[in-house]
C-alpha positions as semicolon CSV with decimal commas, in nm:
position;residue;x (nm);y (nm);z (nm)
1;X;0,306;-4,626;1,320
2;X;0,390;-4,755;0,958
3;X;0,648;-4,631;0,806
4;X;0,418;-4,533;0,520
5;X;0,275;-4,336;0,763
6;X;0,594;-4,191;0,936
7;X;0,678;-4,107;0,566
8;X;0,369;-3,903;0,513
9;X;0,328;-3,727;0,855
10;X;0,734;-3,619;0,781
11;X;0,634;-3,508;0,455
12;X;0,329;-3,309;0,578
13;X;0,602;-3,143;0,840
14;X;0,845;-3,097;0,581
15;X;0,570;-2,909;0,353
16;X;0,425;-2,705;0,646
17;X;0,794;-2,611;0,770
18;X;0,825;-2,471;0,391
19;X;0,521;-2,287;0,385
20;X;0,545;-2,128;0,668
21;X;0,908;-2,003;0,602
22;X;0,771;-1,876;0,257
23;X;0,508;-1,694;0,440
24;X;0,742;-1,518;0,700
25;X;0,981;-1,406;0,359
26;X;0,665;-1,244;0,217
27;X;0,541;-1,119;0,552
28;X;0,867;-0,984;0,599
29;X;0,898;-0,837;0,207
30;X;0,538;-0,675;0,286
31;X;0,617;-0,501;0,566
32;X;0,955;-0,387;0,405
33;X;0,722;-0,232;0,117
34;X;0,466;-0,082;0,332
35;X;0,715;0,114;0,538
36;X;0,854;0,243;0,211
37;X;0,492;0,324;0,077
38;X;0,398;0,453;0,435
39;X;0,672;0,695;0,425
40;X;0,676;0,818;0,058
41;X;0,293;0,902;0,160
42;X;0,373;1,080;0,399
43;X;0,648;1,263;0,197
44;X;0,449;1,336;-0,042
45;X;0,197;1,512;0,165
46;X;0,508;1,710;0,345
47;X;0,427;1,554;0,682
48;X;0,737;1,268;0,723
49;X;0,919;1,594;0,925
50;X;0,640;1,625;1,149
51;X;0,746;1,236;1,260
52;X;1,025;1,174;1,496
53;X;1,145;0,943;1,238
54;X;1,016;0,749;0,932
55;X;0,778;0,457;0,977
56;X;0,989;0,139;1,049
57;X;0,926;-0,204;0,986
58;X;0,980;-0,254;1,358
59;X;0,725;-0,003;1,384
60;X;0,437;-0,233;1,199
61;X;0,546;-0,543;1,265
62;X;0,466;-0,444;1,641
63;X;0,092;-0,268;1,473
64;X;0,102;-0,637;1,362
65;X;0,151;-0,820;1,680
66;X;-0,093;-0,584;1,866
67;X;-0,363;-0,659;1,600
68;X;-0,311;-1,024;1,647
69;X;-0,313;-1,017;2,058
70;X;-0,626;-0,830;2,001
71;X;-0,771;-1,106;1,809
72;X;-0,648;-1,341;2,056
73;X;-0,869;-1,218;2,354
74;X;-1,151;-1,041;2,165
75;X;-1,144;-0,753;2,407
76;X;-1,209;-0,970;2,740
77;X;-0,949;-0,785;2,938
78;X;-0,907;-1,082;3,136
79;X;-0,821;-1,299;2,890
80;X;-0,574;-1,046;2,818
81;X;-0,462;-1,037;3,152
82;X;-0,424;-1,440;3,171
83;X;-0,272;-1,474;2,867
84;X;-0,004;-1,182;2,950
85;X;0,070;-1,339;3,250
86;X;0,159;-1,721;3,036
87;X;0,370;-1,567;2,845
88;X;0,558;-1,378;3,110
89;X;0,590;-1,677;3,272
90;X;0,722;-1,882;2,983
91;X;0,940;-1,614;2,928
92;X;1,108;-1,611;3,293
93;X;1,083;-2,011;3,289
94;X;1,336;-2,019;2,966
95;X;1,523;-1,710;3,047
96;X;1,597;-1,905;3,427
97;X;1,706;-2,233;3,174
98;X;1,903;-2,032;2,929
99;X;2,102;-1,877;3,283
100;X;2,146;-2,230;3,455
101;X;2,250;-2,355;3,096
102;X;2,530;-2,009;3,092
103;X;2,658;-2,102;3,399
104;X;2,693;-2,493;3,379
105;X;3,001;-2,480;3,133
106;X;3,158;-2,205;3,345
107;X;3,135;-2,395;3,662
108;X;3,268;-2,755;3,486
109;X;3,562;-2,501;3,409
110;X;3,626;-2,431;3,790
111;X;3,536;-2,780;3,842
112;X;3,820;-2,856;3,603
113;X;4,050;-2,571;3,722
């Protein structure tokens, strides 16, 4: 590769880095804003005290990720199946690396004891 080209393809990762991190900040501002609209709604209409507590942003921003996983298998239950099971295994594969990498420096300091 040039390094024109190196220059360009680290500028396009540079700009998409940026854009996406200006995305999550409004993603994040949105949802921050819709809670508070959610719940002065519901105020409003005297039913926030019929809720166990006030809509969250935790609250939507897991109405968010369910939207999106249903998007992501269109219903096919075993594409949802399949692609529970990846991430479940991703999931134990780096929790396993994040153990072995816990107990490496504690065993170099027995080693060194």
């Amino acid at each position: 590769m040039t390094q024109q080209n190196e220059q360009q393809r680290n500028r396009m990762l540079s700009l998409l880095r940026e854009g996406e991190r200006r995305m999550l900040v409004q993603l994040a501002g949105l949802l921050r804003t819709s809670a508070d609209e959610i719940n002065a709604e519901l105020e409003k209409e005297e039913l926030l005290a019929t809720l166990d507590q006030p809509v969250t942003v935790e609250y939507l921003n897991g109405v968010v990720q369910h939207h999106l996983f249903e998007r992501l298998h269109k219903g096919d239950m075993v594409a949802a199946q399949r692609m529970l099971n990846q991430y479940q295994s991703k999931l134990e594969a780096l929790l396993a690396q994040e153990s072995a990498e816990a107990e490496a420096p504690a065993e170099e300091v027995k080693a060194q004891a």
